[in-house]
VMD Tcl script that draws the C-alpha trace (Angstrom):
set ca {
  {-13.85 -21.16 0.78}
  {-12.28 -21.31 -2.47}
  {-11.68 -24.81 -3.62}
  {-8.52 -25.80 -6.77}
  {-7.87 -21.96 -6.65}
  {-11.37 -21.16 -8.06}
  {-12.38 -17.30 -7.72}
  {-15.21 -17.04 -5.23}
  {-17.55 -13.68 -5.80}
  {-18.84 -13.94 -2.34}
  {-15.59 -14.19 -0.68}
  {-14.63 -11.39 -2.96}
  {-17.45 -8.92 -2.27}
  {-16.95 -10.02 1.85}
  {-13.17 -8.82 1.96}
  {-13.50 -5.70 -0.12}
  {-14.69 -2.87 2.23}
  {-11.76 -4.06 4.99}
  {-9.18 -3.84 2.24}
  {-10.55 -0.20 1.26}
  {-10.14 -0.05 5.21}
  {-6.50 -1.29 5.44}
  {-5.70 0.81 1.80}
  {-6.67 4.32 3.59}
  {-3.99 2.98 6.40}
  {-1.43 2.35 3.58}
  {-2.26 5.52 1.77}
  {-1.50 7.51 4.96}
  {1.85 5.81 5.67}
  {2.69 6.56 2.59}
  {2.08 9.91 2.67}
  {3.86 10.78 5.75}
  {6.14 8.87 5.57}
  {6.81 10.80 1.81}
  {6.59 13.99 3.45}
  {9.53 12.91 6.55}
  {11.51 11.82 3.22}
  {11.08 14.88 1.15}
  {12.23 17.36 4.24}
  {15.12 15.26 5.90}
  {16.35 14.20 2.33}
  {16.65 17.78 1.22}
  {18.50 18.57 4.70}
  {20.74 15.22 4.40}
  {21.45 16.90 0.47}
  {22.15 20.13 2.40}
  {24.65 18.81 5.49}
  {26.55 16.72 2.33}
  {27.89 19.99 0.84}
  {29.23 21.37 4.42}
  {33.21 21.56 3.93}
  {33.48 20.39 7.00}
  {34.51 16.33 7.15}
  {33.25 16.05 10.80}
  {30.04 16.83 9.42}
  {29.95 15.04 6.00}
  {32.20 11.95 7.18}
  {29.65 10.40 10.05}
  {26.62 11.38 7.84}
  {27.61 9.52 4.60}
  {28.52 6.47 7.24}
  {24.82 7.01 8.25}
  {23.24 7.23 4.96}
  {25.23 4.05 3.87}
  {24.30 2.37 6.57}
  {20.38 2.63 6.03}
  {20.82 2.32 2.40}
  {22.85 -1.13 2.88}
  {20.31 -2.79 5.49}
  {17.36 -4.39 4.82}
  {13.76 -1.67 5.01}
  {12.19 -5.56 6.80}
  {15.05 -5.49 9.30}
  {15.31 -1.63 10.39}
  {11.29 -1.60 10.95}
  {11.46 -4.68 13.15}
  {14.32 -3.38 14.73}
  {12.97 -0.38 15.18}
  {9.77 -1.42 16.67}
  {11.60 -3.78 19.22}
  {13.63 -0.75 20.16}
  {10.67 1.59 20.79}
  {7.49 -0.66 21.85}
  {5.63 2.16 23.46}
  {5.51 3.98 20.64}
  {2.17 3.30 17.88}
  {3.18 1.08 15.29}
  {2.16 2.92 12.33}
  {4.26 5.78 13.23}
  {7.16 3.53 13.75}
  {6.17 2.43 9.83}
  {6.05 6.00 8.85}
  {9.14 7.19 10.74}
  {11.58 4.05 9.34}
  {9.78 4.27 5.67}
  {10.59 8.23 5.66}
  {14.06 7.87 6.81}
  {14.73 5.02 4.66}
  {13.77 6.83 1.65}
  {15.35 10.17 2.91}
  {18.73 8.59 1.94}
  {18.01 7.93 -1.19}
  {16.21 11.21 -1.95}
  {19.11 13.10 -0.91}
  {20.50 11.73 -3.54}
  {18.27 12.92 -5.91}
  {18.32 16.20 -4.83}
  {22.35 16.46 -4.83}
  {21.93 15.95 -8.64}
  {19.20 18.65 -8.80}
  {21.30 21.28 -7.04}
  {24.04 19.92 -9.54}
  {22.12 20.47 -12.32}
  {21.30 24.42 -11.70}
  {23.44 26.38 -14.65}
  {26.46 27.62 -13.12}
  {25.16 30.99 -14.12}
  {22.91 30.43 -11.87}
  {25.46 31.06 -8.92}
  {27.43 33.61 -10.82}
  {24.51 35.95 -11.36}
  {23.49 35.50 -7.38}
  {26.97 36.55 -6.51}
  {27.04 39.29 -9.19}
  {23.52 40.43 -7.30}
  {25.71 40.44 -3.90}
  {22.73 38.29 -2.88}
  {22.86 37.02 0.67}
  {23.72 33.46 1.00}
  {20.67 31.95 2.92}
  {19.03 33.88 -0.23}
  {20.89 32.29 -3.74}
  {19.52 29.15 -1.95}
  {16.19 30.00 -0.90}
  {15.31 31.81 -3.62}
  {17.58 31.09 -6.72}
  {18.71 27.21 -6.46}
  {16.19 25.45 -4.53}
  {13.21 26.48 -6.65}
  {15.25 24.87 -9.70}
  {16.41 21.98 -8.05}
  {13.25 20.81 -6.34}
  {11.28 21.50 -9.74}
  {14.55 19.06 -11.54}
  {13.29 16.27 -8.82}
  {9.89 16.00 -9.42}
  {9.93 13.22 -11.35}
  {12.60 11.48 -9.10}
  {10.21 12.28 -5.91}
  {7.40 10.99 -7.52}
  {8.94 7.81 -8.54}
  {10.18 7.24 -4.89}
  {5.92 7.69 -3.94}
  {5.50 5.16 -5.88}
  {8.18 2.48 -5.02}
  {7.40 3.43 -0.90}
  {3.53 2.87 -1.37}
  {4.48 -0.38 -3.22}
  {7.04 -1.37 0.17}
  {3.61 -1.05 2.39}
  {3.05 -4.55 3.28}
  {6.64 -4.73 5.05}
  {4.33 -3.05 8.07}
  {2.68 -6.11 8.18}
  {5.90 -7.31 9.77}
  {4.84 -5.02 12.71}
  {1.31 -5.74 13.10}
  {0.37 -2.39 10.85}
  {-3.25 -3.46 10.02}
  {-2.75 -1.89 6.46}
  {-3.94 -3.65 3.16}
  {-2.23 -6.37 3.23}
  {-2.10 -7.33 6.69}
  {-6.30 -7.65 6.42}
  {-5.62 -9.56 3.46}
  {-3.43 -11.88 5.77}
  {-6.62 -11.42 8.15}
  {-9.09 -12.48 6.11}
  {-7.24 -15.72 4.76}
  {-6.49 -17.01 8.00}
  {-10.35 -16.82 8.68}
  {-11.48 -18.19 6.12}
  {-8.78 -20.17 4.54}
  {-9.55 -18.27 1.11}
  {-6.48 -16.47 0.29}
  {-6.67 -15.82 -3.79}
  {-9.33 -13.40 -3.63}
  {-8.19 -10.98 -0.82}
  {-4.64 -10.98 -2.03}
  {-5.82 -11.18 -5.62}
  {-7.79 -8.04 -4.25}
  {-4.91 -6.37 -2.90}
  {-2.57 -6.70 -6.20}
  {-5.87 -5.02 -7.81}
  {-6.10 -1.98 -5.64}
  {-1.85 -1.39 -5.87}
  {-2.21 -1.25 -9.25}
  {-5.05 1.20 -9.15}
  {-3.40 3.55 -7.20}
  {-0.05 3.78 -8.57}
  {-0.18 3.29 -11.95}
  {-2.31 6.58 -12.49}
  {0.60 8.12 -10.42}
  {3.01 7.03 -12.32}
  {1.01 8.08 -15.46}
  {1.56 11.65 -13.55}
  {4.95 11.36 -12.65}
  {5.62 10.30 -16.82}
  {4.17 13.56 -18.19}
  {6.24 15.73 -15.52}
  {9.11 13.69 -16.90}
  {7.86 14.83 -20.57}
  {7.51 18.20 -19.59}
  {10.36 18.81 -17.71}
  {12.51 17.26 -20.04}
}
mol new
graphics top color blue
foreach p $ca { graphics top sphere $p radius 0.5 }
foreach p [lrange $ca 0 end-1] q [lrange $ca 1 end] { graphics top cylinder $p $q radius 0.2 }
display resetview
């Protein structure tokens, strides 16, 4: 037990392999739950340029909606709503459709940032529409959103602990574990802040130089 917030070593070395434990569990919720984002943001970016208002009016209201509630409050509600289903792919699911909406927003502006030529020279070709997209626009406008993608990664592996709100047992919920053992909380957490910082920062070292290069 740590005692005037003095580090203990042996509480330290003790917590470690169940926070490598927990950050595999945050690691995959982040990754799926990138992977929901990436797909139903690029459809959401999609369904937003429909001409049709029955189409684009109810889904903004949607987007909105999960943009302007709280990521805490949608996963608890969520998980009261659907108990029978696992937690962690309640996390995944709510984390991926929370991000989706802002995503699709990032996309929009890479679609909008293809040259207009772009277009003109896919018409010109008498290209098929399902085509200019597939294989003229999209491959611009997903390269343009790299950077954008890959600072959402970042910002949803750093939201992780909100799953401790539904008994996720991720990194920070065995952090939570441990301190409520053993009444040492500064090195688990301490721990925790540590392994964060390990993962994302060389991601966002990554994300950077795509930034650079793109630019």
């Amino acid at each position: 037990m740590t005692e005037n917030g003095i580090w203990n070593w042996e509480h330290a070395w003790e917590v470690l392999p169940d926070l490598l434990e927990g950050l595999v569990v945050t690691i995959e919720a982040t990754v799926v739950g990138m992977a929901i984002a990436s797909i139903l943001g690029l459809f959401i970016a999609l369904a937003m340029r429909s001409p049709s208002r029955w189409v684009t009016i109810p889904l903004r209201f949607v987007v909105d909606f999960i943009r302007m509630t709280p990521l805490l409050v949608q996963l608890v509600f969520v998980w009261l709503l659907f108990s029978t289903i696992p937690t962690l792919v309640v996390g995944f699911t709510v984390l991926g459709v929370h991000y989706a909406t802002y995503m699709s927003e990032v996309y929009r502006a890479g679609i909008e940032a293809v040259p207009k030529g772009q277009w003109e020279a896919a018409t010109a070709l008498n290209l098929p529409k399902s085509r200019t997209w597939r294989a003229v626009i999209l491959p611009q406008a997903v390269r343009n959103t790299l950077p954008g993608l890959g600072n959402y990664a970042i910002s949803m592996f750093k939201e992780t602990p909100f799953l401790f709100a539904i008994s996720v047992v991720e990194m920070y919920t065995k952090a939570q574990q441990y301190g409520a053992l053993t009444f040492s909380y500064i090195e688990p957490l301490t721990l925790v802040g540590l392994l964060f910082l390990l993962v994302s920062y060389p991601t966002s070292l990554l994300v950077r130089r795509m930034e650079i290069r793109l630019a």
